[in-house]
Steps between C-alpha positions, in 0.01 A plus 500: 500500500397793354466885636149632412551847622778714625668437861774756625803382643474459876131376520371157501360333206167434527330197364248739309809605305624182390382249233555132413669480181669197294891570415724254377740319764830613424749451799638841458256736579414445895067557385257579823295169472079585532521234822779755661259815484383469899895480589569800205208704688586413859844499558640716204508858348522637193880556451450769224205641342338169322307664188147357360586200238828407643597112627621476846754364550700393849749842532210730423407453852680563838429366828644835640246746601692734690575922278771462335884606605510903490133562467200627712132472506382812557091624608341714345159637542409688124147701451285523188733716284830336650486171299418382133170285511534171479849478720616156551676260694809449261515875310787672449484847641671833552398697812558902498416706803212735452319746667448914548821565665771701330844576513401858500209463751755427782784606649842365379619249778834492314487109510553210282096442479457495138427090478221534202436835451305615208590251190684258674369173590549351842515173350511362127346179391433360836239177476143575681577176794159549579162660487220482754158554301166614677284242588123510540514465853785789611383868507545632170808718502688686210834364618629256311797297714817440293831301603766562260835309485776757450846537561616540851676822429154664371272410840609764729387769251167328363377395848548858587317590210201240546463593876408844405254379239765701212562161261343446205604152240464504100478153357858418282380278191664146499723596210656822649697266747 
């Protein structure tokens, strides 16, 4: 079987994404067979990004769905401005808090607070887990909701950031990695 379009680790593979193709048999190479595709969809996910083009084969998928060991899906709830267009379940993204707030706007607390201040990302190459898109029948709405998959050690700071609306992600290209 074939991958017609790009899948992100994690996610199911749809059977829109996959095509019937003709390889040779060769004993070695453990092929994902066109009459496996409803099993492939239904009870698998993607173990790593599968790329437009590529074969599947049987340890490109996973049958474990749960976030990985050491990372976190965090919300977030981005407004026109906050976000590249075209976001995408499966980006890579940093996220660097925004907003009108200064260090010289407010009093010195004399603590530690200084998770992504002005330059430095709260996270680096985290991968979009998902994106909800407006539909024609919710209210239209500017927000655009995000999860991101990012290290456990960088949720506290960019769920603080999100919940005050101060978080803003820049697409990473693919090669940057």
């Amino acid at each position: 079987m074939k991958i017609t379009r790009d899948v992100p680790a994690g996610k199911p593979v749809p059977e829109s994404a996959m095509a019937s193709v003709m390889v040779a048999e060769d004993s070695g190479v453990q092929y994902v067979k066109w009459e496996e595709r409803k099993l492939a969809r239904t009870k698998y996910r993607a173990a790593t990004d599968l790329t437009e083009g590529s074969l599947l084969v049987g340890s490109m998928l996973s049958d474990d769905s749960g976030v990985p060991a050491g990372k976190v899906v965090v919300g977030l709830s981005l407004k026109a401005g906050q976000f590249p267009k075209g976001l995408k379940t499966g980006d890579t993204v940093s996220a660097y808090r925004v907003g009108t707030e200064t260090s010289a706007s407010k009093p010195s607390s004399g603590s530690a607070g200084s998770a992504g201040s002005a330059g430095t990302p709260l996270t680096q190459n985290a991968k979009v887990h998902d994106v909800t898109a407006a539909t024609g029948e919710t209210i239209s709405s500017s927000d655009l909701p995000v999860s991101l998959l990012v290290n456990q050690d960088e949720a506290e700071a960019l769920a603080q950031a999100a919940a005050g609306g101060q978080v803003a992600v820049v697409l990473v290209p693919k090669n940057a990695g």
